[in-house]
C-alpha positions in Angstrom: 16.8 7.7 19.1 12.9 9.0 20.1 11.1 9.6 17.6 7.0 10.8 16.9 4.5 7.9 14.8 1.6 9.1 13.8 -1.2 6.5 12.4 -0.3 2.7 14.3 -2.9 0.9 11.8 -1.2 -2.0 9.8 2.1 -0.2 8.7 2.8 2.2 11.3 1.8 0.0 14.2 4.3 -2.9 12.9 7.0 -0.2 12.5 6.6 1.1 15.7 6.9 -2.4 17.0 10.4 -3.1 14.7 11.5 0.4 16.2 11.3 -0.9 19.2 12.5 -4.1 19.1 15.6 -1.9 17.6 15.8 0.0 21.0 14.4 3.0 19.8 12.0 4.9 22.0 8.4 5.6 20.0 6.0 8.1 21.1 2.6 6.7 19.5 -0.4 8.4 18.4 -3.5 7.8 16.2 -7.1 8.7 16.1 -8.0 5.2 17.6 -7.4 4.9 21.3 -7.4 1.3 20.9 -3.8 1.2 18.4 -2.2 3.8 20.9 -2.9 1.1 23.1 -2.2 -1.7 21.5 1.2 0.2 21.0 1.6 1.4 24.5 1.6 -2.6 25.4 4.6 -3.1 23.1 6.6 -0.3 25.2 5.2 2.9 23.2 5.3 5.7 25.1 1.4 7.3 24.1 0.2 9.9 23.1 -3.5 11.3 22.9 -3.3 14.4 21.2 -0.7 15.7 19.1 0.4 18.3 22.1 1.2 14.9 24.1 2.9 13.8 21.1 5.5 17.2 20.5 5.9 17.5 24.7 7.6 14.0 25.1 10.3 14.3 21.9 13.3 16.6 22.5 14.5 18.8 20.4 15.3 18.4 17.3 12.0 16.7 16.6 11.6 13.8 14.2 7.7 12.7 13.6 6.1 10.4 11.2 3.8 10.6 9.4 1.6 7.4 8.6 -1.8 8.2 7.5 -3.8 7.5 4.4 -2.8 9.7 1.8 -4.8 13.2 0.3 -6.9 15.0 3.1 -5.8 12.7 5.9 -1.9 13.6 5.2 -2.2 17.1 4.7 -4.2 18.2 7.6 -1.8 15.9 9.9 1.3 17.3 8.3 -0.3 21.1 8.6 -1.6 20.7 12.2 1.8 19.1 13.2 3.7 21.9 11.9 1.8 24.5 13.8 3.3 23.2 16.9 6.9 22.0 15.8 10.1 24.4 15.9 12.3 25.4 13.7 14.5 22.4 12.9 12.2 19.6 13.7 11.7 17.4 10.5 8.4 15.6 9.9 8.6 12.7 7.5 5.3 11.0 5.6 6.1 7.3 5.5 2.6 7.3 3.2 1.8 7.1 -0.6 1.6 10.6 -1.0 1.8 11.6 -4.9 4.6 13.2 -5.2 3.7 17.0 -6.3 2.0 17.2 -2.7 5.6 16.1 -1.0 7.4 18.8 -3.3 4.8 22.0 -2.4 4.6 20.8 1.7 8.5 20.7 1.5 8.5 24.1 0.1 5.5 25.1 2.8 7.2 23.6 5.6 10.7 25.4 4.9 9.3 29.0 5.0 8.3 28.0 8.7 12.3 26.3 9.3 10.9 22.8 8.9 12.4 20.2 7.1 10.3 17.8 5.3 11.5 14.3 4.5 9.3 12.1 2.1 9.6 8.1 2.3 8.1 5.6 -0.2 8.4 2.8 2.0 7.3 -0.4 0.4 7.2 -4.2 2.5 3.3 -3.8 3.8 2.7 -6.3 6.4 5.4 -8.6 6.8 7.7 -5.5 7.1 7.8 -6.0 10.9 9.3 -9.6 10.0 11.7 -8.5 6.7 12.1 -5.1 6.8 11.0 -2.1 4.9 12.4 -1.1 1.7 12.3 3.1 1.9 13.0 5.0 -1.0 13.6 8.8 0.5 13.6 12.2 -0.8 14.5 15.4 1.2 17.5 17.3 2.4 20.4 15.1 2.9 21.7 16.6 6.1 18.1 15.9 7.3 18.3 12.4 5.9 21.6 11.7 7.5 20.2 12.6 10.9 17.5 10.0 10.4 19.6 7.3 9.7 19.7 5.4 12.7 15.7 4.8 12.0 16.0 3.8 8.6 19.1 1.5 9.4 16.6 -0.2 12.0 13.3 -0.1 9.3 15.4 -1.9 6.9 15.9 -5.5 5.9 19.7 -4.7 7.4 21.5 -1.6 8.2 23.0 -0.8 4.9 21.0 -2.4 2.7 17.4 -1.8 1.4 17.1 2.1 2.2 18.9 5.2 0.6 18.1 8.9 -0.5 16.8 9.1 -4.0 17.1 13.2 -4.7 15.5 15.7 -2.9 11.9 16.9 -1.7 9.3 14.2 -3.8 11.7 12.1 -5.6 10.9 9.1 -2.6 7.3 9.2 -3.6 8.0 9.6 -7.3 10.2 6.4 -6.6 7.9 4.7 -5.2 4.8 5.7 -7.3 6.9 4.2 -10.0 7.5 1.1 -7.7 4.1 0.4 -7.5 3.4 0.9 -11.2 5.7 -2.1 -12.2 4.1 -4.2 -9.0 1.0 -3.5 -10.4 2.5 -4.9 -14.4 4.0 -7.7 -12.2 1.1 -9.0 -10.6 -1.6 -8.5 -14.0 1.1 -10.7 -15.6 1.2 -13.7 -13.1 -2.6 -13.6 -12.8 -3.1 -14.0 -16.6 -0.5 -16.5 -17.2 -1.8 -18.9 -14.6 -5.2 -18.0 -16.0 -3.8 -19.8 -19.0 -2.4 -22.7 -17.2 -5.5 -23.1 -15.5 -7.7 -23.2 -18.7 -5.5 -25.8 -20.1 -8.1 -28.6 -18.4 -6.9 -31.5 -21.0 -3.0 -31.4 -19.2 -4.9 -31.0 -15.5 -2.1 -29.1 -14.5 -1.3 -28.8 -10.7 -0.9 -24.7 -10.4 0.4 -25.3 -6.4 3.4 -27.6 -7.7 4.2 -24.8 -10.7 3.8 -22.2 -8.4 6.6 -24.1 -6.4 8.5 -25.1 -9.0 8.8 -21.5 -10.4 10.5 -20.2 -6.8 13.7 -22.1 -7.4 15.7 -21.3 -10.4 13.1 -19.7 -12.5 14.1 -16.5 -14.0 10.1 -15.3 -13.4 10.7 -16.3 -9.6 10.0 -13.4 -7.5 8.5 -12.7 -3.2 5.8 -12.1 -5.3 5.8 -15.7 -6.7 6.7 -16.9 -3.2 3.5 -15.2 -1.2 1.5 -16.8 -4.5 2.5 -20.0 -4.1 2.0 -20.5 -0.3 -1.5 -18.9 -1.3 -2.0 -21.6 -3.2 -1.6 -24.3 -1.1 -4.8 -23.6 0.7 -6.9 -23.1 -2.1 -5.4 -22.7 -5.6 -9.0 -22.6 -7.0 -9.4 -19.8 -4.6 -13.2 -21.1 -4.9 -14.1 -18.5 -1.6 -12.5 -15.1 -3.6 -14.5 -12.2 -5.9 -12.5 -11.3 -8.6 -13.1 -8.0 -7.3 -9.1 -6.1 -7.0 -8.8 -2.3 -5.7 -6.2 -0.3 -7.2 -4.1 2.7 -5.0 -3.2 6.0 -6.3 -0.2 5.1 -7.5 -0.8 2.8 -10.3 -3.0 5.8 -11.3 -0.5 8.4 -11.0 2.3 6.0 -12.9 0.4 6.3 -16.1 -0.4 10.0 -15.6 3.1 10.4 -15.4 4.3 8.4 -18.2 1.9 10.6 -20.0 3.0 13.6 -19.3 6.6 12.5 -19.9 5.4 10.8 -23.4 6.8 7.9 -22.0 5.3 4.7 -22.8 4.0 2.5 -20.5 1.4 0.0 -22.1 1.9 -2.6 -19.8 1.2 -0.5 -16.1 -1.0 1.1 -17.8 -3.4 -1.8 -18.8 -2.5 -3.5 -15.7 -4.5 -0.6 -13.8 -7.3 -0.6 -16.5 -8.1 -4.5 -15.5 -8.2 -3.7 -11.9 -10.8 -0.6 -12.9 -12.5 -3.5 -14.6 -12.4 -6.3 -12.2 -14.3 -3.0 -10.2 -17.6 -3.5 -12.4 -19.7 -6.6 -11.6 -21.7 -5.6 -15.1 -20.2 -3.4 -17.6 -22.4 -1.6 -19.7 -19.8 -1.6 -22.2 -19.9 -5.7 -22.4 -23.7 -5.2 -22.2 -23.8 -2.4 -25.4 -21.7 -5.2 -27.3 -23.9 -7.8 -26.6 -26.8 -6.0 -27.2 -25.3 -5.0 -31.1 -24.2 -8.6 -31.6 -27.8 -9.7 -31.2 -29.0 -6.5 -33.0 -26.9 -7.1 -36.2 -26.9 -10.6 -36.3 -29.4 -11.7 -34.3 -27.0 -13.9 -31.8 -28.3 -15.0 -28.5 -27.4 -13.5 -25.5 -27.0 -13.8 -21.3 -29.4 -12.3 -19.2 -28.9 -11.7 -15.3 -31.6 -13.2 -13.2 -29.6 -12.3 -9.5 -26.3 -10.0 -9.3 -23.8 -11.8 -7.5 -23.6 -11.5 -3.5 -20.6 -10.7 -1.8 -18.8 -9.8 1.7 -15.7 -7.9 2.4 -13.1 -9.7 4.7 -11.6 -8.1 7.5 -8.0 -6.5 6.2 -5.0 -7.4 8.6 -5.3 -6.0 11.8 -2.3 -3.7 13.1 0.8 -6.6 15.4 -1.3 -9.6 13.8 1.2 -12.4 11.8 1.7 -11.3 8.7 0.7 -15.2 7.7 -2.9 -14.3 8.7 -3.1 -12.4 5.1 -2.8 -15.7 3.3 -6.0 -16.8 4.8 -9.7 -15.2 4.1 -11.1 -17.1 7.0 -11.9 -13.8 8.9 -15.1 -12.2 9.8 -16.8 -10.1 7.6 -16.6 -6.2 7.9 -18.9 -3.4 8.0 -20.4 -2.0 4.8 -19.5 1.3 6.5 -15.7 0.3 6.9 -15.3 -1.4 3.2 -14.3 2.0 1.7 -11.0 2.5 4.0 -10.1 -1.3 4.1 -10.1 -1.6 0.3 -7.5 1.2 -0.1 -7.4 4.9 -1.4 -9.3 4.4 -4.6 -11.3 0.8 -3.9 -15.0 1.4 -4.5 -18.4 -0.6 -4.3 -18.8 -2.5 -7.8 -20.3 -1.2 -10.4 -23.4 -2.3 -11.1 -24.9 -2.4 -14.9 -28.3 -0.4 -15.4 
């Protein structure tokens, strides 16, 4: 099957590569001449505008979308549709929120299009295991599609299927992330309690291990920790410093509006909004009222903390190069995109 990839960064390059390597043909473009190129070497067929891109797929089209959400996603998906025809189908592969996949479906069928929305979930070792793809849209238009989700996949009938229709793949997915994010606070804090424990001088590698084979708290997300760990499980070179996505956002707006309680995702993205502040001025106001009412002593700052932002994994690179921070630092100007949709500078206290 040929199919249109839009954005080749770290996702969509490595799934343009597994297409590939499936015996797909991929026509490949992004604003970067350098990925079309990089996935023109891998047998891409390139494209430099988006006219290159619609002139070498036949008819009925398939594109994807792989860009970063908001702005980025909706003028892609709008100036695509301009030159589609009726019966092409563009799917976003990104972490749209899901009321923006619902109105473009809606959008993009008064023009004949159809619109397919897939929360797609493995990040960079996808290209090695597979993508897990939680889709909504039309299921005619789904079926169509299958031969690239059977490829994307861990294996052909397992690790993809059609949620509902238009939105309920992102929704899926939103929700995915939520409980990642719940998953992840939960690990961190109760190895933050192992590691406290200094009268047992506990080996955190070894329990890491241990945990990964019959453990009922033994998850990939245990595995990736524990070969972490056997580099540095003091993880002496890290900030504490974690950006959170729009989803783990747009989970507990949900579960609000559904009066659904969430307490766990919900607090899991308030620590990452924390770990965002070098110096709160909330933990500043309490110190200054302790020493105010009772006259306790207090820390003062004489130097705020330096830090430098490492280079994110580049697009066809082994996804073991993530378990390492030996990279060279980035940019000031590029730390904004590599930190994800809603990373920001650290707060400092005034």
């Amino acid at each position: 099957m040929r199919i249109g990839m839009i954005g080749l960064g770290k996702m969509g390059g490595n799934m343009v590569t597994r297409l590939l390597q499936g015996g797909h043909e991929v026509v490949g473009y992004d604003l970067f001449p350098a990925n079309v190129q990089a996935a023109a070497d891998r047998g891409a067929l390139p494209a430099h505008t988006l006219e290159e891109l619609i002139a070498q797929l036949p008819q009925p089209r398939a594109v994807w979308v792989m860009v970063p959400s908001g702005k980025a996603t909706e003028d892609t998906v709008m100036a695509l549709a301009a030159l589609m025809s009726k019966g092409d189908t563009i799917i976003d592969g990104g972490n749209s929120n899901y009321k923006d996949s619902q109105r473009r479906s809606v959008t993009l069928a008064g023009m004949g299009l159809h619109f397919v929305d897939v929360g797609t979930s493995g990040g960079i070792w996808g290209l090695k295991e597979g993508y897990a793809m939680m889709i909504g849209g039309d299921a005619g238009a789904v079926g169509a599609l299958s031969p690239i989700f059977e490829t994307l996949a861990p294996t052909p009938g397992t690790g993809w299927g059609r949620m509902g229709p238009s939105g309920s793949g992102h929704y899926v997915k939103m929700v995915h992330n939520g409980i990642e994010y719940g998953m992840m606070q939960a690990y961190a804090e109760g190895f933050e309690m192992l590691h406290a424990k200094k009268d047992f001088s506990l080996d955190l590698g070894n329990i890491a291990e241990l945990w990964r084979h019959g453990s009922v708290v033994r998850s990939w997300l245990l595995d990736l920790t524990a070969d972490a760990m056997k580099g540095d499980a003091e993880f002496n070179d890290l900030s504490d410093y974690v950006a959170d996505s729009g989803e783990g956002r747009w989970t507990v707006l949900d579960s609000l509006e559904l009066g659904v309680p969430a307490p766990v995702i919900t607090l899991s993205v308030q620590m990452r909004l924390r770990s965002q502040q070098e110096v709160s001025y909330a933990g500043k106001m309490l110190s200054a009222m302790r020493r105010a009412f009772g006259g306790h002593a207090v820390k003062k700052i004489d130097e705020a903390a330096k830090t430098t932002t490492v280079q994110e994994v580049q697009p066809h690179t082994a996804p073991e190069e993530a378990l390492s921070t030996d990279a060279p630092a980035i940019p000031t100007s590029e730390e904004a995109r590599q930190l994800g949709e809603t990373g920001k500078d650290r707060v400092k206290g005034e």
